[in-house]
C-alpha positions in Angstrom: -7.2 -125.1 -61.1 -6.7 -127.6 -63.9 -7.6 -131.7 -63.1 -5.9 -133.3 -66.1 -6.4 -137.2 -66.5 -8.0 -136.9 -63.5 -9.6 -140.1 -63.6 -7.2 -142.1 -65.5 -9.1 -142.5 -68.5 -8.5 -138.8 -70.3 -10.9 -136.8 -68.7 -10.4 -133.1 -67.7 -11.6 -130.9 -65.2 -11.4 -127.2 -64.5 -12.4 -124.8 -61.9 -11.7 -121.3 -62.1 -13.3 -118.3 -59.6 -12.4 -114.6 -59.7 -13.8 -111.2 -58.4 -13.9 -108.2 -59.8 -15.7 -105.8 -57.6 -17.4 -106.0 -54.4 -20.7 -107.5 -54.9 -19.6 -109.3 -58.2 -17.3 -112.5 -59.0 -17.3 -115.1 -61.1 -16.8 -118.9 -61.3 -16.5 -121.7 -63.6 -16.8 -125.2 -63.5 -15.9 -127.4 -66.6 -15.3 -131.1 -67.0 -15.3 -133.4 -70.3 -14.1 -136.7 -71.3 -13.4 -139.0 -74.2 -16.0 -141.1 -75.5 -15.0 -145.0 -75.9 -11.1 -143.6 -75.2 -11.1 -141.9 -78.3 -9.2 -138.4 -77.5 -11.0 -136.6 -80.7 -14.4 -137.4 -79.8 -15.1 -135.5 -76.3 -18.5 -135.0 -74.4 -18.4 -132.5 -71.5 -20.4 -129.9 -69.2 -19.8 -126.8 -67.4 -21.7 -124.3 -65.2 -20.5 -120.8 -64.1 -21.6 -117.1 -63.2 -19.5 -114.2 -65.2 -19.6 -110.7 -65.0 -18.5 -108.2 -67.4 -18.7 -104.3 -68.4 -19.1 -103.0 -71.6 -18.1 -99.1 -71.4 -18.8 -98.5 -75.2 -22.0 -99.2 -75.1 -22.6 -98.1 -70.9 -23.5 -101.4 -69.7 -22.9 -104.5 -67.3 -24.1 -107.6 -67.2 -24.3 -110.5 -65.2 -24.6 -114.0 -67.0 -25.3 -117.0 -65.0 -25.6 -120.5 -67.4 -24.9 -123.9 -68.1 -23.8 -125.6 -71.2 -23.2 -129.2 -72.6 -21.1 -129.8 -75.6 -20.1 -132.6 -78.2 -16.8 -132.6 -79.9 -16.1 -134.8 -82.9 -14.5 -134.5 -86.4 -15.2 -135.5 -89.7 -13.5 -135.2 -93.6 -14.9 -131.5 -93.3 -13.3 -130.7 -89.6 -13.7 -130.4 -86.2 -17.2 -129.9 -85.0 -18.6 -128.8 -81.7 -21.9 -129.1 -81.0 -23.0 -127.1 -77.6 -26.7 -126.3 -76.3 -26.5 -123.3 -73.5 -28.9 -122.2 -71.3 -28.1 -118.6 -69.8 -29.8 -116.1 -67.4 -28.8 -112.7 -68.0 -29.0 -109.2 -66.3 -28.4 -106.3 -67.6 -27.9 -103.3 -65.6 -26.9 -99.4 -66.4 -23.1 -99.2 -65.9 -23.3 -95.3 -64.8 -25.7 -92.3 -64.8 -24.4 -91.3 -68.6 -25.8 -94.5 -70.0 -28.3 -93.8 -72.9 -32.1 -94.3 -72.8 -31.6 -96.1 -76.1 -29.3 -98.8 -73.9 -31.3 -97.8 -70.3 -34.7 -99.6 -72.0 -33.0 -102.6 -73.0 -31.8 -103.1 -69.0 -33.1 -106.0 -66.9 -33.3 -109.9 -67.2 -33.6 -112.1 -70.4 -33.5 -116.2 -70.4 -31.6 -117.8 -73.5 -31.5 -121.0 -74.7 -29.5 -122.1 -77.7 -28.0 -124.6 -80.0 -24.7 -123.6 -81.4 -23.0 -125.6 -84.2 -19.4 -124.7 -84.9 -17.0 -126.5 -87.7 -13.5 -125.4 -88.0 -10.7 -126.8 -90.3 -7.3 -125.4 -89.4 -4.5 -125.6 -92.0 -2.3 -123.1 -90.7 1.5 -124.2 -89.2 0.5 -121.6 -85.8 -2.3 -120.1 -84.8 -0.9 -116.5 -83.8 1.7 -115.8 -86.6 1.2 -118.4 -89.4 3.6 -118.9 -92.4 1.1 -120.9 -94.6 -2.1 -122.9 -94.1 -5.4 -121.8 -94.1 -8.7 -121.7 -91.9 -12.1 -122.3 -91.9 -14.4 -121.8 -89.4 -18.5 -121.5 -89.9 -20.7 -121.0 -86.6 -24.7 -121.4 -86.5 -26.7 -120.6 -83.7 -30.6 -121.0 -82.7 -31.5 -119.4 -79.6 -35.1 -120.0 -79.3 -35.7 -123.3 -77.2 -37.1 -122.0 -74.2 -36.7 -118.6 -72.9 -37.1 -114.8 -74.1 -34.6 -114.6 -76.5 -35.0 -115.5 -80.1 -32.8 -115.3 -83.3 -30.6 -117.0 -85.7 -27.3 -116.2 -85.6 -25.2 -117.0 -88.8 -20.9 -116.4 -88.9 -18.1 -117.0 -91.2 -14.0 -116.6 -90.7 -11.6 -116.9 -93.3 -7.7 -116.5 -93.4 -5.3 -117.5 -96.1 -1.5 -117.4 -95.4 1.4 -117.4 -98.3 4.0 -117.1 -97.9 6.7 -115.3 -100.2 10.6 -114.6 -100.6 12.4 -112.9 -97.2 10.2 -114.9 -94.7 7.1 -112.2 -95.6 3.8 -113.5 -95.7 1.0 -112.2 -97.5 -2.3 -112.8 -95.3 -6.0 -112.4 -96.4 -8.5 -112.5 -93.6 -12.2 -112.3 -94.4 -15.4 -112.5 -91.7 -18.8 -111.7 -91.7 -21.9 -112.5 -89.9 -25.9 -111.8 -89.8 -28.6 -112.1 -87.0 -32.4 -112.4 -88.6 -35.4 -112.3 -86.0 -37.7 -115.4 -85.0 -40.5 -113.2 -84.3 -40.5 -110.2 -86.2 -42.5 -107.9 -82.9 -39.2 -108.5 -81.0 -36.3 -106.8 -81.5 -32.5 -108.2 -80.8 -31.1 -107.0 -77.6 -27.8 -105.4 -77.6 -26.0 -108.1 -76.1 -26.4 -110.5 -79.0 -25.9 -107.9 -81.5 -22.4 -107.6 -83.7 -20.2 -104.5 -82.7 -17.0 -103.6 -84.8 -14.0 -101.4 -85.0 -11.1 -101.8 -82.9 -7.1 -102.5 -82.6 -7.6 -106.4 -83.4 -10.4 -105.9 -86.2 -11.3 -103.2 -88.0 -7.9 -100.7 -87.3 -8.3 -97.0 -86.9 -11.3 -96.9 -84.9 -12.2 -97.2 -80.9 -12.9 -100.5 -79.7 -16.6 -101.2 -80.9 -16.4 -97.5 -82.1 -18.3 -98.4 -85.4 -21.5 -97.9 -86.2 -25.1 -96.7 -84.9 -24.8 -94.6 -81.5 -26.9 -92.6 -79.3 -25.4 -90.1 -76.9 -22.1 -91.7 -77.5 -23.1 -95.2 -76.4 -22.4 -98.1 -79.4 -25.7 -99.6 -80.2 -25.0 -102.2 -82.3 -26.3 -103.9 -85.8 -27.7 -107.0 -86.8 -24.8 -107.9 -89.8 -21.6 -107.2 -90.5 -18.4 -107.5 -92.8 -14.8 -107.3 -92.3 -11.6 -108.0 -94.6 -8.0 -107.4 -94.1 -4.9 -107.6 -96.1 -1.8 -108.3 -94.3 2.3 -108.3 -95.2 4.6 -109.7 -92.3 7.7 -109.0 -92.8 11.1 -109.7 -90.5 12.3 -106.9 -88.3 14.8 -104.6 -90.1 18.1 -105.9 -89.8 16.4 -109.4 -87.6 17.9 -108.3 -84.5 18.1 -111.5 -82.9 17.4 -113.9 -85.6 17.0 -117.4 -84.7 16.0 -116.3 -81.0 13.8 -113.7 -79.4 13.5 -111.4 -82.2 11.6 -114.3 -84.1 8.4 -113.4 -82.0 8.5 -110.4 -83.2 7.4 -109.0 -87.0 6.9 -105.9 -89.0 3.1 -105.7 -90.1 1.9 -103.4 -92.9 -1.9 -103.6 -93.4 -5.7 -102.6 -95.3 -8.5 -103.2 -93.4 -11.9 -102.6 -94.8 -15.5 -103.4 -93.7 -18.7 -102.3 -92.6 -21.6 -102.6 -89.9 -25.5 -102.1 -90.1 -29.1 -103.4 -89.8 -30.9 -105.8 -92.1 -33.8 -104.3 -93.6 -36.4 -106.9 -94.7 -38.3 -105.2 -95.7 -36.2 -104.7 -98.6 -34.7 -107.1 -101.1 -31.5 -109.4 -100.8 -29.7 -106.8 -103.4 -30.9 -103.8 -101.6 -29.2 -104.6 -98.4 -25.5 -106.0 -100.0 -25.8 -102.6 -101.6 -26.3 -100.8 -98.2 -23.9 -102.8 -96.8 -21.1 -102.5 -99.6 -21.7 -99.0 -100.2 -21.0 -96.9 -96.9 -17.8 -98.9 -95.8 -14.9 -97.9 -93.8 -11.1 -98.5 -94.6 -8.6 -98.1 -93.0 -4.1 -98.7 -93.2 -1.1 -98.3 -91.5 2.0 -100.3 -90.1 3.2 -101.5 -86.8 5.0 -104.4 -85.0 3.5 -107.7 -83.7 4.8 -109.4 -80.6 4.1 -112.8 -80.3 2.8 -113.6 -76.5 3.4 -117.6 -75.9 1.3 -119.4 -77.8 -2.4 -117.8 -77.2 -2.0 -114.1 -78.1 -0.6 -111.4 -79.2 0.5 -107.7 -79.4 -0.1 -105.2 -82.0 1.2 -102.0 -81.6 0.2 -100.1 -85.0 0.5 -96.1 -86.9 -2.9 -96.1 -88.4 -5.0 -93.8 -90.9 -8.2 -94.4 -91.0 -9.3 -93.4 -95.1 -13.1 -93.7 -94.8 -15.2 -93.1 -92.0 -19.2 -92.8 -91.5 -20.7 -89.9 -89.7 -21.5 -91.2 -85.8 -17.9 -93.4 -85.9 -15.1 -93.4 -83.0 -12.1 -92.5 -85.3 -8.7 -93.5 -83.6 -6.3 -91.9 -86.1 -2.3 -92.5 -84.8 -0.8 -94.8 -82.6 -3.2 -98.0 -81.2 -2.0 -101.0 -79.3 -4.3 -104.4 -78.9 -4.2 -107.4 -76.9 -5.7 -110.5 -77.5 -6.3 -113.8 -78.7 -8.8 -113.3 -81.7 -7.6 -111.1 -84.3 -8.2 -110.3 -87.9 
């Protein structure tokens, strides 16, 4: 249930609750408002319980947190600055779960300060024509709490577009986690996963990477690039109506996913990085899905692979809002 304007003066308020087994639901509570009845400059709160199951890496966990946030922009772009405080269990989603994944089980406390700018050029967020975005996300966890890292990410996309209504898209992302205190390893729930039907094509979802006994373990940085060309439909079957959600994609997706070592040099680990990538093409059609998401369905041939990857050579279909 959304409360807009609820109290006349811009605020917002939204509760949300939903179950997904038995013995676990979830809820949400979130409410913000302008500051000084400026609409750009928001200050708000929210408190919920989630649960959720990650089955390529055998686990489920249950988060129960609270978060305040600040939302302003400036000449750079929209800024959001958010401190979260989180209890999280982890449990053993079934009796094939790894030991690797098993040890990690049980309860961690996390509190962070997460500091996200964004500048958004793009004429739509799910196909754009032109336009480009920015977006660069830093995040301490540290203040209180068992958890401890630094958590660095970058996203960029670049849209141009060319003659026929094609556009040429080039979407670049990367990220890197670096331990606080060097005795304590990063759990596998704040760890990067890739490889998917949204991200890096041609592999299971979070098929890439380090595994034991088939169970996704994670890494500690990662890269990821794309090359896209949208094209029309054949023919634009319904031009100037419903066949202008949908468009022909033809694709390149490259990228990689592994675990800083420091003790080695800056150049040794780009090179180990760089060096054992995976790429991937292929072709498919994209169906716009409102204004928040939308579906890929994709032939795809993955070129370069690592020993320990999901390979998902053929047809894929993905879902989603976030998307490379």
């Amino acid at each position: 249930m959304k409360y807009p304007n609820m109290f006349g003066r811009g605020e917002s308020c939204t509760l949300d609750y939903s179950r997904v087994f038995k013995d676990d639901g979830g809820y949400g509570f979130q409410f913000s408002k302008p500051i000084n009845g400026d609409p750009d400059i928001r200050i708000g709160a929210n408190v919920y319980k989630g649960y959720a199951e990650f089955p390529w890496s055998s686990f489920k966990e249950i988060s129960r947190g609270t978060a305040l946030h600040l939302m302003f922009p400036t000449i750079l772009g929209s800024h959001c600055l958010k401190w979260e405080g989180v209890w999280r269990e982890m449990r053993a989603l079934n009796r094939n779960t790894s030991f690797a994944v098993r040890e990690q089980a049980g309860h961690t406390l996390k509190s962070s300060i997460q500091h996200v700018l964004m500048r958004d050029r793009r004429d739509d967020k799910i196909l754009p024509t032109k336009g480009y975005l920015v977006k660069l996300t830093q995040e301490y966890a540290g203040l209180g709490g068992n958890v401890e890292f630094v958590k660095n990410d970058v996203e960029l996309q670049y849209n141009l577009p060319l003659v026929f209504d094609s556009i040429i898209q080039l979407s670049l992302a990367g990220g890197i986690l670096t331990k606080i205190d060097q005795n304590k390893d990063i759990k596998i729930n704040d760890r990067y996963f890739l490889g998917g039907p949204l991200t890096l094509r041609g592999f299971t979802v979070n098929g890439v990477g380090p595994h034991s006994d088939g169970n996704a373990l994670g890494a500690d940085a990662y890269w990821l690039s794309g090359l896209h060309l949208y094209t029309p439909l054949p023919f634009r079957p319904g031009k100037g109506g419903f066949g202008e959600m949908f468009r022909s994609h033809f694709f390149v997706t490259a990228g990689n996913l592994g675990n800083v070592n420091l003790l080695e040099t800056a150049k040794e680990n780009f090179k180990n990085l760089t060096e054992t990538f995976r790429l991937s093409y292929g072709l498919g059609v994209v169906l716009r899905l409102g204004g928040i998401a939308r579906l890929e369905i994709n032939y795809v041939i993955p070129v370069r692979s690592q020993n320990g990857d999901n390979v998902d050579r053929g047809f894929q279909y993905g879902i989603g809002i976030s998307f490379l």
